[in-house]
C-alpha positions in Angstrom: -7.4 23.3 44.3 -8.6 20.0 43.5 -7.2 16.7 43.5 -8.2 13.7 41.5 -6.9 10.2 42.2 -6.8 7.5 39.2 -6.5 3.9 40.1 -4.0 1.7 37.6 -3.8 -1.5 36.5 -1.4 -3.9 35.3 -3.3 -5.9 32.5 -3.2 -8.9 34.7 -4.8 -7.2 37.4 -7.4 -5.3 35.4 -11.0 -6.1 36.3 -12.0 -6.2 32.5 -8.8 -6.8 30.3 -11.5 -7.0 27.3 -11.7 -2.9 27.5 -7.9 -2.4 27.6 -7.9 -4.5 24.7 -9.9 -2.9 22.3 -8.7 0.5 23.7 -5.3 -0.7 22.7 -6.6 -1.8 19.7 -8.6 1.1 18.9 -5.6 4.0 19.8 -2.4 2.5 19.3 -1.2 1.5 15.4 2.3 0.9 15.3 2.5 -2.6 16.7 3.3 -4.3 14.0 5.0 -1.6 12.2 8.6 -3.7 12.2 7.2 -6.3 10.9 6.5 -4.3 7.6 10.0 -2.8 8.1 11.6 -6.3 8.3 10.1 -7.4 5.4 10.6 -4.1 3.0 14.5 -4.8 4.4 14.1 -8.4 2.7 12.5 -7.2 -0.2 15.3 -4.7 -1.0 18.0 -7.6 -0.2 16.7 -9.9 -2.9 16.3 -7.1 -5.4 20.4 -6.7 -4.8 20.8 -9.9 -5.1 18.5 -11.0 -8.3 19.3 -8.0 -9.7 16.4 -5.8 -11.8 13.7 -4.2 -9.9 11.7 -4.5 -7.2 8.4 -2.0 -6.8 6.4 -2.6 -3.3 3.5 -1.1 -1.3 3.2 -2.6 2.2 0.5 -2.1 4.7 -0.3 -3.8 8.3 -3.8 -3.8 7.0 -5.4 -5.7 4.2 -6.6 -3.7 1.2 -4.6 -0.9 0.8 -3.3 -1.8 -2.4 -0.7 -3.7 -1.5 1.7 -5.3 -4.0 5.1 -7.4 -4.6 6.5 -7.4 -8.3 10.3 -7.5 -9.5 11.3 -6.6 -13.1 14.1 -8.3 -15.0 16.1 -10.0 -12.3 18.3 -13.2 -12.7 16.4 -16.1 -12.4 20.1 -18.1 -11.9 20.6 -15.9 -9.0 17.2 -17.0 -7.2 17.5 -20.6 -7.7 21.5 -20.0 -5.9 18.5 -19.0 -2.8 18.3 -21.8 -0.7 14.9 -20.1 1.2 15.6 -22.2 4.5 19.2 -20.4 5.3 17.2 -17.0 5.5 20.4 -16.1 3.3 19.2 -12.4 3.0 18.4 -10.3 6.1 18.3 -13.6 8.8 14.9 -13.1 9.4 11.8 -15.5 8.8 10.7 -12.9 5.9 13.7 -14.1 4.0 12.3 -17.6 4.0 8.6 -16.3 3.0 10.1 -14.3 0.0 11.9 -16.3 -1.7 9.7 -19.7 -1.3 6.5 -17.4 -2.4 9.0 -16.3 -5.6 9.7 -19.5 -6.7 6.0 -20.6 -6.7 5.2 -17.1 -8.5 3.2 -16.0 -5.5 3.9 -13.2 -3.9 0.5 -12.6 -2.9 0.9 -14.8 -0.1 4.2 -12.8 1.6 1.2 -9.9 1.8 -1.0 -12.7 3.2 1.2 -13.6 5.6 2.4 -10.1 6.5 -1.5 -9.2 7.3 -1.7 -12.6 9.6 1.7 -11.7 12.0 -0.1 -8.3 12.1 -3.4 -10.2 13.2 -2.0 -12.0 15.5 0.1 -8.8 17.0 -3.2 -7.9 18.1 -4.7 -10.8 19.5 -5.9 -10.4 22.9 -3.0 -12.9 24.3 -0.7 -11.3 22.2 -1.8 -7.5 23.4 -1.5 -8.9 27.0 2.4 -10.0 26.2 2.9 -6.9 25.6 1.5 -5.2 27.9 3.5 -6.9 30.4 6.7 -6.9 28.8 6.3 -2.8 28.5 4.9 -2.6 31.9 2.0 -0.9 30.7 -0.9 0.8 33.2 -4.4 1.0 32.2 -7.3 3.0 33.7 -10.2 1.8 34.5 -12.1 2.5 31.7 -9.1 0.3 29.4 -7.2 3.6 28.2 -3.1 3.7 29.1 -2.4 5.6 31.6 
């Protein structure tokens, strides 16, 4: 029989928190998965509420063909939008949508999506959380 013995670490207590980092960034994708959700749930919102169409691909990372367009919805209806009340879903997204509609640019809702994803993974945001999910690292930066 043999035994082996790993030594954990908090992040805080890690000896090189740069390796857990990029190991974190490296292995684990989904972090800022809701925040695609969230706005997809807006998206879907304002097409209900403009009326027409609304056709979307969403990514957490830039150039993946990524696009915002509606078809034949109510103009009337998006002017009623008063973007500060986040009137749709409550959340900030509702805000980005329809401000970027009115100035006919969509293209910066994607922008902004791929930024809150960027920052997800900052190494201040990583270390957040880490600590709120209690996560152990190795030594050599991997979760345990």
């Amino acid at each position: 029989m043999r035994e082996i013995t790993t030594t954990v670490y908090m992040i805080d207590e890690h000896p090189d928190k740069a390796k857990c980092f990029e190991w974190v960034r490296n292995n684990v994708f989904h972090l800022g998965e809701h925040e695609v959700d969230e706005l997809r749930l807006t998206l879907d919102k304002l097409s209900e509420h403009i009326g027409g169409t609304v056709d979307y691909c969403l990514s957490q990372h830039p150039d993946r063909g990524e696009h915002i367009t509606f078809k034949d919805w109510d103009e009337e209806a998006l002017n009623s939008l008063v973007a500060e009340e986040c009137p749709l879903t409550g959340c900030f997204w509702d805000m980005e949508v329809i401000t970027a509609f009115k100035k006919e640019n969509l293209r910066a809702v994607i922008d902004t999506l791929h930024d809150c994803v960027e920052h997800i993974y900052s190494d201040e945001e990583l270390e957040l959380i880490a600590n709120a999910n209690e996560w152990e690292f190795k030594e050599t930066g991997g979760l345990l």
